[in-house]
N, C-alpha and C positions, 0 to 999 in steps of 0.2 A: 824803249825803256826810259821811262822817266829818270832823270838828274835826281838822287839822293841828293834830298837838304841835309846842311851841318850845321852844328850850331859851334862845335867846339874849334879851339886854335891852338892851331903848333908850330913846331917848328919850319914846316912847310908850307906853301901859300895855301890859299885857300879852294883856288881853282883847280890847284895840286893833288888837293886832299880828295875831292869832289872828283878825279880821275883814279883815283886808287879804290876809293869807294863805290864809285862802279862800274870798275872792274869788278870787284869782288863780288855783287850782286850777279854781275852777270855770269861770269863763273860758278856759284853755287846754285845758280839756274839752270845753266846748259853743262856745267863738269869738263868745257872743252877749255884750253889755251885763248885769251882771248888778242889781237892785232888791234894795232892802232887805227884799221879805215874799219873794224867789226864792233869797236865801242866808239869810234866814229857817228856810228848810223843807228846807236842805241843810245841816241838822248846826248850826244857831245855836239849837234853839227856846227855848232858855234865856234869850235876848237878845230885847228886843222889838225892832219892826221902827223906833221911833222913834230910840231908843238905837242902830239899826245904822244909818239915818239922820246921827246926828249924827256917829256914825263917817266915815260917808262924805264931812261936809261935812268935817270935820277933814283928812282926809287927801288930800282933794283941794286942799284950800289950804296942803300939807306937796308938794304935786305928787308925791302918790301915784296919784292917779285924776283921771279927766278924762270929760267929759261933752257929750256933742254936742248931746243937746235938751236942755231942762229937766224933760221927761216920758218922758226914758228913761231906765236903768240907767248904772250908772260900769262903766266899761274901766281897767286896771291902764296906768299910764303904764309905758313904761324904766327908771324909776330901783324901781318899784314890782317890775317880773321880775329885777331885781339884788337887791335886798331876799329875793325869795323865791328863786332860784338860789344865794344867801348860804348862805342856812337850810337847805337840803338838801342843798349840795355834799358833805358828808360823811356823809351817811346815807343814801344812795339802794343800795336792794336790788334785785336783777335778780329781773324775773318765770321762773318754772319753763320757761316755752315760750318764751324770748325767749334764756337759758342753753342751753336743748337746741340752738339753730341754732349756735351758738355753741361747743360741746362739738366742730364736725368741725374746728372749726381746730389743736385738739389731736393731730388723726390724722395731719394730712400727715407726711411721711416724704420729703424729697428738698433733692436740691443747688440745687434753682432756686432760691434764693431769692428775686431779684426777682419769677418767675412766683408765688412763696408768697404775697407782699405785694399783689399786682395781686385775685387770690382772696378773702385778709383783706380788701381795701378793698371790692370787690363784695360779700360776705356782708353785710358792716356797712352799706353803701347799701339792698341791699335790705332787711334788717334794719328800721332807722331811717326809711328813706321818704325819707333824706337825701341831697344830694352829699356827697360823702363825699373827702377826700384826704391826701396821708401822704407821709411824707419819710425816706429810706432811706438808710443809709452804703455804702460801697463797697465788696466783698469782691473781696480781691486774687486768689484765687485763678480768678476769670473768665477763658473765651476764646472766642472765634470760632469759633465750629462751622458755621457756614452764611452763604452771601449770596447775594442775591437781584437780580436786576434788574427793572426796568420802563421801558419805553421812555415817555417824554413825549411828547417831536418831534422834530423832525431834527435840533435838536441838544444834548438833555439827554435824562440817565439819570438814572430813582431808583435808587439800590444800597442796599438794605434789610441791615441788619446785627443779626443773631439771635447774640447768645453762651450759654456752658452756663448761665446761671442764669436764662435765661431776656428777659436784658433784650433791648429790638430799638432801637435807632439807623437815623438815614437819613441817605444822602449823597446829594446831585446831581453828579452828572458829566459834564462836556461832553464830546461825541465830532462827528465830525466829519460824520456824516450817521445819521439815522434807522438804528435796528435792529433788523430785523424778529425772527418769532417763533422763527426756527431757529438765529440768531446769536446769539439771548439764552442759549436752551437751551443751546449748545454754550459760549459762554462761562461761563453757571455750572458746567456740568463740570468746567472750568480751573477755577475756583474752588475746587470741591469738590477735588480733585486737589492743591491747592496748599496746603490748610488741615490734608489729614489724609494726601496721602503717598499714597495708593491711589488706583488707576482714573486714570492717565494717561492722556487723551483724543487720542485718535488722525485725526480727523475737522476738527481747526480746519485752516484754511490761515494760510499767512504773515500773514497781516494781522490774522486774527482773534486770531493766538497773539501776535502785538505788540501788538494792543490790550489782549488777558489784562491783559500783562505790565503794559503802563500802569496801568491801573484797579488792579489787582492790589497796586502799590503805591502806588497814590495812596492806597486806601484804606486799608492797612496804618497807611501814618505817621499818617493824620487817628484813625485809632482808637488808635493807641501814644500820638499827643498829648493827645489828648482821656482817655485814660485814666489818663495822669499828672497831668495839670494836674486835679486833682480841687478844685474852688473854688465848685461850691455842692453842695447837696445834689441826690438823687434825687426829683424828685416825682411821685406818681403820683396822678391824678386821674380821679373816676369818679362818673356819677349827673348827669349836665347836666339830663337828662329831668327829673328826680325835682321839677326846681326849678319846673318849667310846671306839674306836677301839683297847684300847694297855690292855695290861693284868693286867697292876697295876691297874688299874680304874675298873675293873669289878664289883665294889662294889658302892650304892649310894653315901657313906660317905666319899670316897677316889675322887670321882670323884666329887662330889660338894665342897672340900675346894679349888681343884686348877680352878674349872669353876668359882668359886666368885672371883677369882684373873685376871683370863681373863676378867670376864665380867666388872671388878672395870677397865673406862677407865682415871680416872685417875691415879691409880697405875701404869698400864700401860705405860702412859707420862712422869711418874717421872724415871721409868726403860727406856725406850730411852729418855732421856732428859739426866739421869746418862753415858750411852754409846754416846753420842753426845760430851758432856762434855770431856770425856776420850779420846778421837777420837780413837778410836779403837775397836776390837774385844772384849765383857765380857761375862763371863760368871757366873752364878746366878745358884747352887745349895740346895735345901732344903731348909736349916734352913737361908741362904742366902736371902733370901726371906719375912724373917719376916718383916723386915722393910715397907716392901709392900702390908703384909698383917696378918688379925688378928689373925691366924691360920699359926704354921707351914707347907708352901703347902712340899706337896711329888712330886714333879717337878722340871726339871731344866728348864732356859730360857737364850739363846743365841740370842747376838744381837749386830748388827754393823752398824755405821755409814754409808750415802749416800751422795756425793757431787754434788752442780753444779759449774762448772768452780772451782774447789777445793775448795768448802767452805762447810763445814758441814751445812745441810740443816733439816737434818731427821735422823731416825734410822729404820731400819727394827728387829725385836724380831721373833726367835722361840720357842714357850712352848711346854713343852713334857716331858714325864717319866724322872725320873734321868737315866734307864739304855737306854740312847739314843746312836747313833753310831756319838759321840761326832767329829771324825776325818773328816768320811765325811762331815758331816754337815756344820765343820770351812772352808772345803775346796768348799761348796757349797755358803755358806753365806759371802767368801769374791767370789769370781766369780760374784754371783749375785750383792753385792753392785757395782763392777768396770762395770758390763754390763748397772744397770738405771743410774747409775750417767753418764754415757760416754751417755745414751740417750736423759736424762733432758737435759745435758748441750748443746747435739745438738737443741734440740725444745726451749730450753729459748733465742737461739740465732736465727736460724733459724725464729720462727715467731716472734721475741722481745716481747717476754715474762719478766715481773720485778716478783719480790717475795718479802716476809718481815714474818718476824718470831713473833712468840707475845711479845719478849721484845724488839722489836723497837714499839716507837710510833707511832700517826699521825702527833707529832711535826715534827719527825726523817724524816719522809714520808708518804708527804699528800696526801690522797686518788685521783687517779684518777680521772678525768671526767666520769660518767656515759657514755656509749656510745648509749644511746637510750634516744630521748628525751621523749618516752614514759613511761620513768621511774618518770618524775616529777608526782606530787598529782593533782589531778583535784582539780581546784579553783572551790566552790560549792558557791561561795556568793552570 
């Protein structure tokens, strides 16, 4: 293993530092304890094993390292992968094959932008091996292109709502008895008829074209409301699996205080709203984390801002084990933010596309025209 260069200085020597450091490397390489003659023979043999001995006692009484028996290797504490996520935050290079996955988010070419985003988060989960999640503004230019029903029971509807960019929304709607599978069909017809003007469906009866009409606008105004009242961000969240797959989580209770952290989307929004804020790369170790959640989580979470036309827009986040391969990751997570940002910003110009964040009003910026007059309420007087 090559000697980690430093650049920085502390209160520690320097050849000190250069023994903690990698250690630490070496540790989130192999997950094992590592002994002063095993980072000996991994890039120290300059240093004897006594001299990296006394290293280790020093810095385990600086609560750099910790030590379970007295006959095994030191483990890098928390404050010890803050130390070493310090040092590389600004030098980390992307490897040749971790860049090539990475080069298709440059290709896309289209209006969805939430379905862009959803794709960005997936690439980078499977990427990382991480969950992975990210926080999106709102482009005015959206509308309802499709709705969907599904029956619950005899008396709730799911109403699935798909617009052009991709994003999908759900309503519940109560009706008055169960609706089997030929009433559904024929009511999304009416649906589709009412959103885009074509194919007037010919087949409902009186009761079915009154219920249209209900639903029709019930869910109208919940999506007009819902899409003015813009007051938090978009989150989109992906990679739950990814969290069972690592070896700290093998247990229910190690894996459910940081899955109640993932799934909390507003914790979430306040951790990239904090990286938005910063404009920069952060990072979030353990007990770092309590602010965000009720339980000390045993994870770190890395996360960097994304621009359009150079204005911080959003943050993309990855969670995952604290012993992650902190260097790649910085060098993946800035590549990935300079790849969507360089793509929003072609698509927001390309089709004139606007945006607005939730702390501008509708004073600030009044909602667009509807682009379908079929979006007005039917007058039933």
């Amino acid at each position: 293993m090559k000697v980690p260069a430093t650049s920085k200085k502390g209160h520690k020597s320097n050849r000190e530092r250069q023994v903690l450091l990698g250690l630490v490397e070496y540790y989130l390489n192999t997950g094992k304890p590592v002994g002063s003659h095993t980072l000996q023979g991994a890039g120290f043999e300059n240093i004897s094993s006594a001299t990296i001995r006394n290293y280790f006692a020093n810095l385990e009484q600086e609560g750099y390292l910790s030590q379970q028996h007295t006959s095994s290797g030191r483990v890098p504490t928390n404050k010890a992968l803050r130390l070493y996520t310090e040092e590389y935050l600004n030098s980390a290079i992307i490897a040749p094959e971790d860049e090539k996955v990475l080069q298709a988010l440059r290709q896309v070419e289209t209006r969805e932008i939430a379905s862009y985003l959803q794709y960005a988060a997936e690439t980078l989960s499977q990427l990382s091996n991480q969950a992975v999640f990210l926080s999106a503004p709102r482009f005015d230019q959206d509308y309802l292109v499709e709705l969907k029903l599904v029956s619950i029971d005899h008396s709730r509807c799911l109403c699935i709502l798909v617009t052009g960019f991709g994003i999908i929304q759900t309503e519940v709607l109560y009706v008055n008895k169960k609706l089997n599978a030929f009433t559904i069909k024929r009511l999304e017809l009416y649906f589709h008829w009412r959103l885009t003007g074509f194919d007037k469906p010919t087949t409902l009866n009186k009761e079915e074209e009154l219920l249209g009409q209900t639903m029709y606008n019930e869910l109208m105004v919940r999506y007009i409301v819902g899409y003015s009242n813009f007051t938090d961000e978009e989150v989109y969240r992906t990679g739950f699996s990814k969290l069972a797959t690592h070896a700290d989580y093998q247990t229910p209770a190690a894996l459910a205080i940081n899955l109640a952290l993932f799934e909390d989307a507003q914790s979430m929004r306040l951790l990239l709203r904090d990286c938005v804020t910063h404009s920069r790369l952060k990072v979030w170790i353990g007990e770092d984390l309590l602010p965000f959640s009720s339980e000390i989580p045993t994870c770190s979470v890395l996360a960097i801002p994304y621009r359009i036309n150079q204005h911080n827009v959003g943050a993309i986040g990855i969670l995952g084990p604290v012993q992650m391969p902190y260097r790649r990751l910085f060098g993946i997570l800035k590549v990935f933010s300079e790849y969507i940002s360089e793509t929003l910003t072609r698509h927001v110009f390309r089709f004139k596309l606007s945006f607005r964040q939730p702390h501008r009003t509708m004073s600030e910026k009044e909602l667009p025209p509807l682009n379908h007059a079929s979006f007005l309420l039917e007058d039933r007087r």
